[in-house]
C-alpha positions as a Markdown table, in Angstrom:
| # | Residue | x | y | z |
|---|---|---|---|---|
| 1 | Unk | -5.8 | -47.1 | -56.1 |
| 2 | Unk | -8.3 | -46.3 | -53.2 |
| 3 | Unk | -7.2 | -47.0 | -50.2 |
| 4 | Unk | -8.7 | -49.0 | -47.6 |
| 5 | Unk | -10.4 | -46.2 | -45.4 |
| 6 | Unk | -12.0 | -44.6 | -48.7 |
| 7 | Unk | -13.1 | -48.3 | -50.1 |
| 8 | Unk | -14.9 | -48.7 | -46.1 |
| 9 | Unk | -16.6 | -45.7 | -46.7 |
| 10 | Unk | -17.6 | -46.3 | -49.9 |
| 11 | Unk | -18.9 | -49.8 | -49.2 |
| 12 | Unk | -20.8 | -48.0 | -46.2 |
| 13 | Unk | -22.9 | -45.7 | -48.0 |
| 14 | Unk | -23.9 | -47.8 | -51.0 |
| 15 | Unk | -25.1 | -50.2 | -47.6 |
| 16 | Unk | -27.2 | -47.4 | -46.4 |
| 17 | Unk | -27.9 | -46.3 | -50.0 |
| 18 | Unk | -29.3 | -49.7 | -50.6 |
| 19 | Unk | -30.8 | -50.4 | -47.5 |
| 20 | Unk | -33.4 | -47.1 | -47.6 |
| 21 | Unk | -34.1 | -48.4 | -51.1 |
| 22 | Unk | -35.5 | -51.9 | -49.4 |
| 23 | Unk | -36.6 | -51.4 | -46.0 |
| 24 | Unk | -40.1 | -50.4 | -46.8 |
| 25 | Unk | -40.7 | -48.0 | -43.6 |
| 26 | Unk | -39.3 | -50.3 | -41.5 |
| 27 | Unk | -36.9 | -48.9 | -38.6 |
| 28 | Unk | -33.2 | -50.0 | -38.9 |
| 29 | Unk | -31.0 | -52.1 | -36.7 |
| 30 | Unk | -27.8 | -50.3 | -36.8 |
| 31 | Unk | -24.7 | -52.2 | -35.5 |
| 32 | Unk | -21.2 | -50.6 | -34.7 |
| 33 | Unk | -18.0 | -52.5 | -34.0 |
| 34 | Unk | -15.2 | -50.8 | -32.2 |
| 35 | Unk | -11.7 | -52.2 | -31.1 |
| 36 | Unk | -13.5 | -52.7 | -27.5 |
| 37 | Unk | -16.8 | -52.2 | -27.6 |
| 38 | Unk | -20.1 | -53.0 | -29.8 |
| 39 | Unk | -23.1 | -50.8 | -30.0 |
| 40 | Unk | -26.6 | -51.5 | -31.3 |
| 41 | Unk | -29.4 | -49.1 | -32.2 |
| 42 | Unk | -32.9 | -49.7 | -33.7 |
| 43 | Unk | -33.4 | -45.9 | -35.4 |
| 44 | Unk | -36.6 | -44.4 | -37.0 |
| 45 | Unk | -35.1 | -42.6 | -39.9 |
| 46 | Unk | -38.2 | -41.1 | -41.5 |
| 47 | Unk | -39.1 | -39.3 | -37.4 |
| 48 | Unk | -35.1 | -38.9 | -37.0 |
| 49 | Unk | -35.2 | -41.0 | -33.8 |
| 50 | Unk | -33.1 | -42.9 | -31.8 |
| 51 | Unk | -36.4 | -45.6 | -30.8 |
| 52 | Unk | -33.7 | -48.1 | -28.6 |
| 53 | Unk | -30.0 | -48.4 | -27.4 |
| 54 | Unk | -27.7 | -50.6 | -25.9 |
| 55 | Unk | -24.1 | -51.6 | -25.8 |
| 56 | Unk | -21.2 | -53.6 | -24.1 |
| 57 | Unk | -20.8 | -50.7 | -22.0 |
| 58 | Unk | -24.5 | -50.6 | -20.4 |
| 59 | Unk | -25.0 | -51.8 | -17.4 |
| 60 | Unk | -27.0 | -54.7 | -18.0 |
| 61 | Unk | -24.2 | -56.1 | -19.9 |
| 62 | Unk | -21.0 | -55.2 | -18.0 |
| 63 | Unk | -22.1 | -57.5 | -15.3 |
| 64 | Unk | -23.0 | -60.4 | -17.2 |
| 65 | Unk | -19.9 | -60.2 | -19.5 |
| 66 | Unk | -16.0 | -60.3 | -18.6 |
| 67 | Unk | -15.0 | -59.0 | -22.1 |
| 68 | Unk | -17.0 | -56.3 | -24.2 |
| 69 | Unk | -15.8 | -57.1 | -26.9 |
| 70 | Unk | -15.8 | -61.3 | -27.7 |
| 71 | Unk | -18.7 | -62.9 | -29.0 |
| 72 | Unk | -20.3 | -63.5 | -25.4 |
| 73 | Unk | -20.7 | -60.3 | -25.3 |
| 74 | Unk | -22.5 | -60.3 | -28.9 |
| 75 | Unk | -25.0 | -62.3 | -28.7 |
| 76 | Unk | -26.0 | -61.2 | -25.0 |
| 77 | Unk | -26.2 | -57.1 | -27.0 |
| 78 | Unk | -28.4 | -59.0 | -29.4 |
| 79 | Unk | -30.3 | -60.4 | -26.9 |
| 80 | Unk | -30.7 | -56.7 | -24.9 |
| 81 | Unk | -31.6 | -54.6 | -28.5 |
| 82 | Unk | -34.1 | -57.1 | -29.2 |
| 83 | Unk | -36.2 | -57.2 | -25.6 |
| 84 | Unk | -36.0 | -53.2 | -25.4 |
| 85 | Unk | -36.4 | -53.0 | -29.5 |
| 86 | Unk | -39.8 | -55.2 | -28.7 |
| 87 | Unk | -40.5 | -52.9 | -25.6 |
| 88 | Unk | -40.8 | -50.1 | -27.8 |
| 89 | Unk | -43.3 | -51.9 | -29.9 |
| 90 | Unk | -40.9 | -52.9 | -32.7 |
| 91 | Unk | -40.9 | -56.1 | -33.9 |
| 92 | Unk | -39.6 | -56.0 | -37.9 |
| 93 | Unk | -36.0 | -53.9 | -38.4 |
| 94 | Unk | -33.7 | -53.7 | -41.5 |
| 95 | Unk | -30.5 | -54.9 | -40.9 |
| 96 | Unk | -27.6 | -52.2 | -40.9 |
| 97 | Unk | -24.3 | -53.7 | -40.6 |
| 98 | Unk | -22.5 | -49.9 | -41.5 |
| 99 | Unk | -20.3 | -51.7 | -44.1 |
| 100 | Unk | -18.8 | -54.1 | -41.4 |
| 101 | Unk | -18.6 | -57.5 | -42.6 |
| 102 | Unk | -21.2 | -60.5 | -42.0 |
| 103 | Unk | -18.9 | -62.1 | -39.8 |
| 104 | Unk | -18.3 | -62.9 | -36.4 |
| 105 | Unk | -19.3 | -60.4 | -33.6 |
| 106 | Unk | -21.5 | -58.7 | -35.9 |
| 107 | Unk | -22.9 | -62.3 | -37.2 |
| 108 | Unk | -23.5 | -62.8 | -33.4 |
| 109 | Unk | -25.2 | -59.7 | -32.8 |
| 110 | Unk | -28.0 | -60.5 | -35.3 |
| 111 | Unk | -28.5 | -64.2 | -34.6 |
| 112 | Unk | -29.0 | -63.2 | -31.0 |
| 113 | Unk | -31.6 | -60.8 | -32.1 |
| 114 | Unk | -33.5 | -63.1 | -34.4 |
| 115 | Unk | -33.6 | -65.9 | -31.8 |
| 116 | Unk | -35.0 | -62.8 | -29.1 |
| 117 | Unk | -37.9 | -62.0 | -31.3 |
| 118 | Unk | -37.0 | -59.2 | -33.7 |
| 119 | Unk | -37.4 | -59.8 | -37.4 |
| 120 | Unk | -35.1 | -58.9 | -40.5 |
């Protein structure tokens, strides 16, 4: 029996595996979930290019946000990837969840960034 570290992985790359097959040129919105923190990052894969960033940990964020890691703190990232994602002239993203459940803080993430503008 796999364990649950190799099933993770494996569910991960059959998401990225999937989602080059669909996104049609479009830049992905890649989300990662750590014990404390949440990251977002819109990335160009065919120019290899981070396009924009954010996280709990930014600036922007820490002030505005007790806890980096509840769901306040999700929808405000969403909120912050979508303005700079539409700064940098990108307006349609596929969604890259990295394997992570549709659930919760990563649920929160993506709302936030629909309701800011971004499309997926």
């Amino acid at each position: 029996m796999k364990t649950k570290t190799e099933r993770y992985e494996y569910r991960r790359q059959r998401t990225r595996e999937s989602l080059a097959e669909h996104a049609n040129g479009r830049p992905r919105l890649s989300v990662h979930r750590s014990l404390k923190y949440l990251y977002a990052q819109v990335i160009d894969d065919a120019a290899g290019k981070t396009l924009a960033f954010a996280s709990t940990l930014s600036k922007e964020l820490k002030a505005k946000t007790k806890s980096g890691k509840n769901l306040e703190a999700a929808k405000a990232l969403g909120a912050l990837i979508a303005e700079k994602a539409l700064k940098a002239g990108v307006k349609q993203v596929a969604f890259d969840r990295g394997g992570l459940v549709y659930h919760g803080r990563v649920k929160a993430v993506a709302e936030a960034a629909r309701q800011a503008g971004l499309d997926f």
